[in-house]
Backbone as numpy.savetxt, mean C-alpha at the origin, in Angstrom:
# Nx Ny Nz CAx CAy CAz Cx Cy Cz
7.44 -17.43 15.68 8.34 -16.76 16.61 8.46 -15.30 16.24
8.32 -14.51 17.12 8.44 -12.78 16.96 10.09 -12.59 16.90
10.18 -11.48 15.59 11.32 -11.02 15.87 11.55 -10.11 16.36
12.74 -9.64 17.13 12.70 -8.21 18.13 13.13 -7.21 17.07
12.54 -6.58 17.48 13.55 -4.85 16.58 13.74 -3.52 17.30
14.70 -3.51 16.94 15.50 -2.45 17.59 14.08 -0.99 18.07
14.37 -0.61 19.58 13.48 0.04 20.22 13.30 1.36 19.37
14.46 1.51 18.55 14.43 3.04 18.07 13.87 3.14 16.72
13.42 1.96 16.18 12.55 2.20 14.74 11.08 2.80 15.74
11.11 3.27 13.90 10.26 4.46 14.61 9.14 3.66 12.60
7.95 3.57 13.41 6.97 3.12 11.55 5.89 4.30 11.23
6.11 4.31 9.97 5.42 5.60 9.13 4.50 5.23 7.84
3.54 5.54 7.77 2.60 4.77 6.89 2.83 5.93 5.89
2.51 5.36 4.48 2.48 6.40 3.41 1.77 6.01 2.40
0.52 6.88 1.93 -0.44 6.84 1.43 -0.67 7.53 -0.04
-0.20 7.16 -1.39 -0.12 7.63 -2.48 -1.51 7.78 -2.83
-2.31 8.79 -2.96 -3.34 8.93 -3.69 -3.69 10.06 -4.64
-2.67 10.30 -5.70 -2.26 10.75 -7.02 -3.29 10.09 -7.90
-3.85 9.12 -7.82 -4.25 8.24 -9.03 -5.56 9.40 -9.36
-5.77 8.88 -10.28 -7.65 9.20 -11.41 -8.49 7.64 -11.17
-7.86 6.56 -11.11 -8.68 5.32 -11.05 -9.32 5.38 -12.03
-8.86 5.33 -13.44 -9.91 5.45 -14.49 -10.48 4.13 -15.03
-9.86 2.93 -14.46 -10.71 1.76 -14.32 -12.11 1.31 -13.99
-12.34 2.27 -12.96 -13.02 2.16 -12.19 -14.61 3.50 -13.29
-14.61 4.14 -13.93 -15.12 4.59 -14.73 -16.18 5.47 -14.04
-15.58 6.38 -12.90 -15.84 7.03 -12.12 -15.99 8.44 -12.73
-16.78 9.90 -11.90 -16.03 10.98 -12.39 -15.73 11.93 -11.51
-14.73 10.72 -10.44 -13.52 11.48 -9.90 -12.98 10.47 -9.05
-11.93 10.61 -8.62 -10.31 10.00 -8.27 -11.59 8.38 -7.50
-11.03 7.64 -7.70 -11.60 6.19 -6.97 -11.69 6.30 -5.28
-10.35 7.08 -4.47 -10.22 6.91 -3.64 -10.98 7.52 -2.89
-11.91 8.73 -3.33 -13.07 9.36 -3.08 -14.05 8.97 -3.13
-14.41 8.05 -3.96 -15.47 7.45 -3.74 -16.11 7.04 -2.26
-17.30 6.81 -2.20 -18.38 6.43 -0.91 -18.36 5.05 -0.76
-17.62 4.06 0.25 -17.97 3.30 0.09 -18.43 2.91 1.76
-19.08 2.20 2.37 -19.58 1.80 3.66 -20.07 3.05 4.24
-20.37 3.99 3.88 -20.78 5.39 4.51 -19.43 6.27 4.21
-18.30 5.96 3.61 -17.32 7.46 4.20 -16.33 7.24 2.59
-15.46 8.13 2.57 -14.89 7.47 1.00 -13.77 6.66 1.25
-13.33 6.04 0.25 -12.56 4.95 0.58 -11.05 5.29 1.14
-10.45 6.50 0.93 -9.35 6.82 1.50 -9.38 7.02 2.68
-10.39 7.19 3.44 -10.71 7.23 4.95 -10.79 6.04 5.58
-11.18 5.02 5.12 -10.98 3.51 5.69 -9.14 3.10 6.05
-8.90 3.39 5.06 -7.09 2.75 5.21 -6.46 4.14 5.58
-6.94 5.36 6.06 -6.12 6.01 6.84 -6.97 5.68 8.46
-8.27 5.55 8.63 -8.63 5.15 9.90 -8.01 3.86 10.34
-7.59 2.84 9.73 -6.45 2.21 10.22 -5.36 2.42 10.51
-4.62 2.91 9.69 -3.28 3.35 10.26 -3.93 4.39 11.84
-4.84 4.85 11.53 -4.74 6.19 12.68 -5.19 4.96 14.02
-5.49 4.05 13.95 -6.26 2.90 14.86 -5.08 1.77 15.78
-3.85 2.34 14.78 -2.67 1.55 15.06 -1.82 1.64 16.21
-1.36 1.44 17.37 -0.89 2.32 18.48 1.03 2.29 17.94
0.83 1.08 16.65 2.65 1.51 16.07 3.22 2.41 15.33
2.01 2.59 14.57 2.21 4.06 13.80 3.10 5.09 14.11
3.57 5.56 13.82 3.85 7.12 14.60 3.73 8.33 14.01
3.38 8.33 12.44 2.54 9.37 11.56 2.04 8.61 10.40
1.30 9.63 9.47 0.43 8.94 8.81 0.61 9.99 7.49
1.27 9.70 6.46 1.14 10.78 5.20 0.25 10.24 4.17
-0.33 11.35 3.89 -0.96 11.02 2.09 -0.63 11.92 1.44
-0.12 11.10 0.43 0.46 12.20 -0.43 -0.40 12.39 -1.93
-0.96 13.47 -2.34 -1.84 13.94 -3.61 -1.02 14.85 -4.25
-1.84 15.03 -5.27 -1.29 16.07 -7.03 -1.93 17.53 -5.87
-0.99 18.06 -6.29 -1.20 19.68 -6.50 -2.12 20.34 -5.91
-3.28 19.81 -7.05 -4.49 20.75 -7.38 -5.49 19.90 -6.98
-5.59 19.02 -6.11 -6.31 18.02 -5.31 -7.17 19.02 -4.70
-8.38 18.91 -4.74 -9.41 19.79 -3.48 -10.41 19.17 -2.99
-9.91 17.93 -2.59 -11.04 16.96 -2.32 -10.49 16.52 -0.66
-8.72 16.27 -0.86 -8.73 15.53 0.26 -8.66 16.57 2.03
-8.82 17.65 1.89 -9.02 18.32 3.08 -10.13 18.20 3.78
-11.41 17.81 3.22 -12.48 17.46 3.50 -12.59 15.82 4.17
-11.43 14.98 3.57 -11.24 13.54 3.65 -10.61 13.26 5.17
-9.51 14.37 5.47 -9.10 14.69 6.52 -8.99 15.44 7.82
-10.08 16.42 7.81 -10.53 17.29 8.66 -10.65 16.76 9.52
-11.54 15.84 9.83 -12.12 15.10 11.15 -11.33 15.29 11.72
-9.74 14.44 11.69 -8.66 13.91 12.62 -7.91 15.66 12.99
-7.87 16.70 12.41 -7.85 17.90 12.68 -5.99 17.96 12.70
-5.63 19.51 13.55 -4.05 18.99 13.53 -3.60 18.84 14.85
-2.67 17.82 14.77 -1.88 17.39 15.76 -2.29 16.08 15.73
-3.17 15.13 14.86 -3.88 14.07 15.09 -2.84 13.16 14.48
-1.65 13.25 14.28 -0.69 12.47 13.47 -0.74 12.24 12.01
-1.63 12.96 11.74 -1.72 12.90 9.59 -1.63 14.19 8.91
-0.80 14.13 7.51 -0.04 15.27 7.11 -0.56 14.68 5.64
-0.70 15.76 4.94 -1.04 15.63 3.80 -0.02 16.07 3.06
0.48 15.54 1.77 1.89 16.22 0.93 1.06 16.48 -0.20
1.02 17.58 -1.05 0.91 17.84 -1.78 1.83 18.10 -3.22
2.57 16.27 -3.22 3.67 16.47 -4.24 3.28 15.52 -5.15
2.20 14.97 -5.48 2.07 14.09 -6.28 2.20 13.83 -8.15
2.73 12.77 -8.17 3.34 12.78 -9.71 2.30 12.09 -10.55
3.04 11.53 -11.83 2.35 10.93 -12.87 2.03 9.58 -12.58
3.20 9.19 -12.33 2.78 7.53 -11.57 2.59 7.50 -10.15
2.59 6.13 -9.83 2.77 6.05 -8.40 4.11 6.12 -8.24
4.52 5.62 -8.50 6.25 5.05 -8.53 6.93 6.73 -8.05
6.38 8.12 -8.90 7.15 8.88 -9.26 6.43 10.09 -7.46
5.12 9.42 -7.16 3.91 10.23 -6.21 5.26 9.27 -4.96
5.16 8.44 -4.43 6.60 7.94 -3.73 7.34 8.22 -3.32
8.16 8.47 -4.35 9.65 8.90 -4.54 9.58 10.58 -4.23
8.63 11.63 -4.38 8.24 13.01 -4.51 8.33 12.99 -2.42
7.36 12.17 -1.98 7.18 11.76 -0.99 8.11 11.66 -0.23
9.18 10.76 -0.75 9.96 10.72 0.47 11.29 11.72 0.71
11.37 12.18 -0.85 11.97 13.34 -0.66 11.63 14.47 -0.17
10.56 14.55 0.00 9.58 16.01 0.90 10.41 15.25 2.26
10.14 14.36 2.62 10.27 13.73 4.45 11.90 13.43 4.22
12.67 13.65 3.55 14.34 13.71 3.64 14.49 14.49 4.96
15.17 14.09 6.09 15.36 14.54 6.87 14.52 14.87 8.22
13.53 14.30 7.65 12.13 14.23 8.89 12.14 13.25 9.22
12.72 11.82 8.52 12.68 10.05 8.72 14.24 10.14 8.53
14.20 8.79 9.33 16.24 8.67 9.76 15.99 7.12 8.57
17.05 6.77 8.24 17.05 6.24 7.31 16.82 4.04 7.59
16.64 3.82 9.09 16.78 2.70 9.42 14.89 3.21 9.78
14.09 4.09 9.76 12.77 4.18 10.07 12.01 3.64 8.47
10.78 2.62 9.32 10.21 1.54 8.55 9.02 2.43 7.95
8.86 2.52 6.56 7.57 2.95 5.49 6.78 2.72 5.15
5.39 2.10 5.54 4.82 1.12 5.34 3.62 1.74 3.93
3.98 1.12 2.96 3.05 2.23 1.76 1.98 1.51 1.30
0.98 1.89 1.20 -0.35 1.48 1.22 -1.09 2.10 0.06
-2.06 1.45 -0.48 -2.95 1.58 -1.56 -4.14 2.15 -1.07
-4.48 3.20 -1.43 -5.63 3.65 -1.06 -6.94 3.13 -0.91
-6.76 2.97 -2.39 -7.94 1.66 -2.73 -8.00 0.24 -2.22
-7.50 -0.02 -0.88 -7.28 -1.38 -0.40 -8.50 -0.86 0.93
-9.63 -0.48 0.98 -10.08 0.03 2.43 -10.58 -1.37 3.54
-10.30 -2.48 3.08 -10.00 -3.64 4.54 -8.98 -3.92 5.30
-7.94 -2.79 4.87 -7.01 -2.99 5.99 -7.61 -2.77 7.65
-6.55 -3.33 8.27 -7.06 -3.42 9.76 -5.74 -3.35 10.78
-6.00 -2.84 11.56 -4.87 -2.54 12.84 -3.98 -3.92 13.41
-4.54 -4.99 13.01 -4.05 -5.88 13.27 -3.64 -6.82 12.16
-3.87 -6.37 11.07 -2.93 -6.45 10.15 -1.90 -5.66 9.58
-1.70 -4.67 10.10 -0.88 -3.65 10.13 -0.02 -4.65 11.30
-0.24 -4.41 12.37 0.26 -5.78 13.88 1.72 -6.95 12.97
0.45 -7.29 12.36 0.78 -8.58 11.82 1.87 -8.54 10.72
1.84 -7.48 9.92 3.33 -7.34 9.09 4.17 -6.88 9.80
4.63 -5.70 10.66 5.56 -5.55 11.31 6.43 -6.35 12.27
5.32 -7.00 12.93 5.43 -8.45 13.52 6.39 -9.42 12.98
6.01 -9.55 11.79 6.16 -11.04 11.06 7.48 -10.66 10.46
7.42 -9.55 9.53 8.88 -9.01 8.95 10.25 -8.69 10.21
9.49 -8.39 11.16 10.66 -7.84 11.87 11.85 -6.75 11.45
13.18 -7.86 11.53 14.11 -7.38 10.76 14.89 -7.44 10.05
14.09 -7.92 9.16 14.50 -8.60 8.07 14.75 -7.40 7.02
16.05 -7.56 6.26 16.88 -6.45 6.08 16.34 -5.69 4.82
15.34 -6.87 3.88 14.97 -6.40 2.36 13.67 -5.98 2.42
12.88 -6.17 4.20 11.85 -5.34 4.31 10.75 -7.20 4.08
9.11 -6.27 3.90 8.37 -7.21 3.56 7.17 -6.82 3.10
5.95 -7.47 2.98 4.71 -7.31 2.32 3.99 -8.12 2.85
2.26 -7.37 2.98 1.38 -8.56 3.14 0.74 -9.19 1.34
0.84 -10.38 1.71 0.82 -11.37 0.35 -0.42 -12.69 0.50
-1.12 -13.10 -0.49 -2.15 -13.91 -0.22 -1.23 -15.28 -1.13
-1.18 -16.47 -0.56 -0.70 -17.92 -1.78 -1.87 -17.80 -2.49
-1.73 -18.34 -3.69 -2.80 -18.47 -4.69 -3.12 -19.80 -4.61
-4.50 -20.09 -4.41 -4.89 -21.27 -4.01 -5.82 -21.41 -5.32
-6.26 -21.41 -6.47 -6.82 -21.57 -7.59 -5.85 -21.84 -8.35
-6.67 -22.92 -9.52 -5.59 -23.23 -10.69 -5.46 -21.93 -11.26
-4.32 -22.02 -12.21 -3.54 -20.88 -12.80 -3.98 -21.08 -14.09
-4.28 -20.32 -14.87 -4.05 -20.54 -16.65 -3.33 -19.44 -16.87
-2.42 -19.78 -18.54 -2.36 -19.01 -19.51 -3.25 -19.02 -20.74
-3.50 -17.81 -20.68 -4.36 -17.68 -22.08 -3.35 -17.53 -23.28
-4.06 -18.56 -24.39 -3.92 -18.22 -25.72 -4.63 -16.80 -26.53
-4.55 -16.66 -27.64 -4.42 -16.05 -28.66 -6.27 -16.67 -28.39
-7.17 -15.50 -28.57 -8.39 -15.89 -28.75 -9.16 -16.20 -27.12
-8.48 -16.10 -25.92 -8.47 -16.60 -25.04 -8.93 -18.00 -24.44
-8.34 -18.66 -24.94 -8.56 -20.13 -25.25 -7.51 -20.43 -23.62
-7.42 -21.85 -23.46 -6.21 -21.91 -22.06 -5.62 -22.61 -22.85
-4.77 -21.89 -22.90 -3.11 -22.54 -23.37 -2.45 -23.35 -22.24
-2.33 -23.36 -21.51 -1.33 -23.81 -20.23 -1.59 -23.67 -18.80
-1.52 -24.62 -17.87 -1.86 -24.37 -16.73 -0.72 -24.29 -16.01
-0.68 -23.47 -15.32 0.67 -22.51 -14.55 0.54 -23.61 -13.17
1.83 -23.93 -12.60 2.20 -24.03 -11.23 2.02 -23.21 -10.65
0.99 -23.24 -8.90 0.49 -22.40 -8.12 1.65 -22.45 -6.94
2.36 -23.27 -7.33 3.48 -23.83 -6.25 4.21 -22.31 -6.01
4.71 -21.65 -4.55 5.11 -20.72 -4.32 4.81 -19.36 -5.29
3.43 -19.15 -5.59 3.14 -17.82 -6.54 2.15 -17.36 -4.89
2.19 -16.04 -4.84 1.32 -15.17 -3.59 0.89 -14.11 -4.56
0.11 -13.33 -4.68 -1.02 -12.37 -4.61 -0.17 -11.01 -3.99
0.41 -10.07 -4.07 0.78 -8.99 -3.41 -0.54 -8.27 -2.97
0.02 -7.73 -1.86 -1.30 -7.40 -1.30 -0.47 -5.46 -0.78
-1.14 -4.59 -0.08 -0.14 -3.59 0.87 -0.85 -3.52 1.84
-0.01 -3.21 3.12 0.97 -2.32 3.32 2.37 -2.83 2.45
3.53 -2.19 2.33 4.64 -3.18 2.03 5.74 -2.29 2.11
6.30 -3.05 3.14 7.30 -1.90 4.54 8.79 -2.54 4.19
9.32 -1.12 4.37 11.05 -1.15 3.93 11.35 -0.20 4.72
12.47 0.44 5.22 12.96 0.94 5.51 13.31 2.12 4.70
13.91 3.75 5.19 13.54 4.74 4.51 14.20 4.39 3.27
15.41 4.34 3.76 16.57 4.44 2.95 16.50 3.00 2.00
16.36 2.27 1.92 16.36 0.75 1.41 15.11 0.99 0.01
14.13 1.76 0.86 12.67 2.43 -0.27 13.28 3.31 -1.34
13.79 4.44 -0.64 14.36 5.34 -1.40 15.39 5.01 -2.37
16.40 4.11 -1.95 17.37 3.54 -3.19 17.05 2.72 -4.10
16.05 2.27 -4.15 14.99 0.54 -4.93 14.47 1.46 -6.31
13.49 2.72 -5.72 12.54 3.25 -6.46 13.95 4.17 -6.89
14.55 5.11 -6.40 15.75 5.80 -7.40 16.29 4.81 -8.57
16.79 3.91 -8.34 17.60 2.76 -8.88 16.75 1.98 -9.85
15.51 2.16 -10.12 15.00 1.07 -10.69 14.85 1.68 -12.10
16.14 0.41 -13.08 16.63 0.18 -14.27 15.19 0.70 -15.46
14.25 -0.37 -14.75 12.92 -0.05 -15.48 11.54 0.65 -15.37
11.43 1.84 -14.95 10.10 1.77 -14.15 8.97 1.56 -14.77
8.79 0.78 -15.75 7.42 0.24 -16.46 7.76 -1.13 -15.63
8.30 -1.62 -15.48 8.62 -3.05 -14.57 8.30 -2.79 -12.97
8.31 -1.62 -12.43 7.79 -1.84 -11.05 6.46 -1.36 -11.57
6.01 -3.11 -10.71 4.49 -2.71 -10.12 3.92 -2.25 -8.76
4.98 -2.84 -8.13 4.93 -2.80 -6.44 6.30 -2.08 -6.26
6.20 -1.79 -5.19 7.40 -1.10 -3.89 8.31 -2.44 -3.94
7.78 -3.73 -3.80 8.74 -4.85 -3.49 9.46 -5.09 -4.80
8.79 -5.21 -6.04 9.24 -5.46 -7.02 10.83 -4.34 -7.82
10.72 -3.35 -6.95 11.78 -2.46 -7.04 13.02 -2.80 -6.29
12.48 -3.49 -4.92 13.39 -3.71 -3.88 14.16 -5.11 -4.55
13.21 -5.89 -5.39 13.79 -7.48 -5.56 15.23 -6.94 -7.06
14.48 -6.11 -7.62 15.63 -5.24 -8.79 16.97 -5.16 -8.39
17.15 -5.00 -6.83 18.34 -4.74 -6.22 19.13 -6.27 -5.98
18.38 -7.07 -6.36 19.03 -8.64 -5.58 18.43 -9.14 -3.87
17.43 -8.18 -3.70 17.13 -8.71 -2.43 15.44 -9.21 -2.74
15.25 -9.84 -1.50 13.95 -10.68 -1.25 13.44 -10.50 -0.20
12.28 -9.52 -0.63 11.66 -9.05 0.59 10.66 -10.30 1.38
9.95 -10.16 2.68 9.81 -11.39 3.38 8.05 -11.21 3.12
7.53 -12.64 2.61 6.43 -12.65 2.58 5.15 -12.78 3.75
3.95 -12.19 4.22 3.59 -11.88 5.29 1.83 -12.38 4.76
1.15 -13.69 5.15 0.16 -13.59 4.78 -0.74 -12.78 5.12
-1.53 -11.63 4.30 -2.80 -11.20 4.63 -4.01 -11.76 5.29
-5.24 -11.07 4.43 -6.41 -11.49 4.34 -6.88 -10.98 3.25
-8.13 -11.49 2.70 -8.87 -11.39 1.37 -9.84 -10.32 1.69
-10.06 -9.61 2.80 -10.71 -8.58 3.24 -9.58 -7.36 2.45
-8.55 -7.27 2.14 -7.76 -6.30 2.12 -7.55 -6.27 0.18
-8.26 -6.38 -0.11 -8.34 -6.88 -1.57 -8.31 -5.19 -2.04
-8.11 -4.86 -3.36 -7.79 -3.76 -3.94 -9.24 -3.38 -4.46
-9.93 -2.25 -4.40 -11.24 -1.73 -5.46 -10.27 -0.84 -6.55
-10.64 -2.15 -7.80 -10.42 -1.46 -9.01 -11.22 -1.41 -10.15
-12.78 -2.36 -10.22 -13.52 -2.60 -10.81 -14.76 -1.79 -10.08
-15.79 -1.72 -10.56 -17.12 -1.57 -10.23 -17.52 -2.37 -8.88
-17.30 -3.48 -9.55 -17.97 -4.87 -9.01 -17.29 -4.83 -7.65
-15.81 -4.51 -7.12 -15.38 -4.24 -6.18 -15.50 -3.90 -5.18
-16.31 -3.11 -5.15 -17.05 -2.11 -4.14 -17.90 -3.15 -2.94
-18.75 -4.04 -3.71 -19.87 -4.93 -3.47 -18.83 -5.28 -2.60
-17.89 -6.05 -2.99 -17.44 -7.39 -2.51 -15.84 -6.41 -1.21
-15.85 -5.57 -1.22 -15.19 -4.74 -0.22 -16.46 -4.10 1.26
-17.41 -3.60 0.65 -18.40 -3.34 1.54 -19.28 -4.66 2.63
-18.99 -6.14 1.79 -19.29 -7.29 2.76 -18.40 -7.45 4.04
-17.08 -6.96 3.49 -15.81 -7.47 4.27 -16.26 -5.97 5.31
-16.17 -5.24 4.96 -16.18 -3.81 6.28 -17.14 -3.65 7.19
-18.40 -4.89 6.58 -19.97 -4.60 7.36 -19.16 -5.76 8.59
-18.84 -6.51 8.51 -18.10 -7.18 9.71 -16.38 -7.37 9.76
-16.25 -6.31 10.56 -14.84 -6.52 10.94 -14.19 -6.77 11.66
């Protein structure tokens, strides 16, 4: 069942790409990288730009970034995408820089939908599909995969110590949409920030429970090498 939401939200995608990706053992930022013909930060902003709910599109980078004007030219100006040039040390801190640049440009009941750069299988209709599904639901939501494989814990030596209950565990996946103000108080407020990993995990800090939204395995994160392979199958058919 669809939930209705109020005619006057207004949804805003926001795109942290501050990182180095030094996982990825690159020599330069991951989200630049080439992957299906174009670099990967161009895939998950050509979605949002593909979206007819959207209603702008930010990425926000460090400073001294001189890569992503080239990433963004195509769409030119007036095309609904703004680049911020406030980016921090973490993500957590590239965010928070973010939404204080847009203080007063977003009303505080307008939905944020923040996205991983490095996720390039997002799709317009999974974008659809979280806004959809969350509605209005007050602690916001996420797209999330159930974990359908057994679980282990590793021992000491990596031996399996223990097999974990798969019972209600999901996979976080992004977009993962809150509202301005609800975003902005989670990530201010949060007691620990070595403990947020996610946008949601800040929001749950507060006592709330954001609403889970199944994905797809097309929308998987490139953080390895090997990544790439298995992201470029998913984009050759979409």
């Amino acid at each position: 069942m669809t939930v209705a939401v109020p005619n006057s939200v207004r949804y805003f995608a926001l795109i942290p790409a501050a990182g180095v990706g030094a996982r990825m053992q690159a020599g330069s930022p991951k989200q630049y990288l080439p992957i299906a013909g174009k670099p990967m930060l161009r895939h998950a902003l050509d979605a949002f730009m593909a979206s007819p709910l959207i209603a702008h599109t930010y990425v926000v980078v460090s400073a001294d970034d001189g890569v992503i004007d080239s990433v963004v030219q195509e769409h030119g100006a007036g095309s609904g995408v703004s680049v911020l040039r406030c980016g921090g040390a973490t993500r957590m801190e590239t965010i928070l820089n973010a939404l204080q640049a847009l203080h007063g440009s977003l009303q505080a009941h307008d939905q944020v939908l923040v996205h991983d750069a490095a996720r390039p299988g997002l799709t317009p209709a999974l974008i659809e599909k979280l806004i959809t599904e969350v509605g209005d639901h007050p602690a916001g939501g996420l797209l999330a995969l159930p974990v359908v494989d057994t679980v282990k814990r590793a021992g000491v030596g990596n031996v399996s110590a223990q097999t974990v209950p798969r019972d209600g565990l999901w996979l976080a996946q992004t977009p993962q949409m809150f509202s301005y103000a609800l975003l902005h108080k989670a990530l201010s407020e949060a007691p620990d920030p070595q403990a947020i990993t996610d946008d949601a995990s800040a929001v749950e800090a507060l006592g709330l429970a954001p609403r889970l939204v199944e994905g797809h395995p097309r929308n998987l994160k490139v953080t390895l090498p090997r990544d790439i392979h298995t992201a470029e199958l998913y984009l050759a058919h979409p």
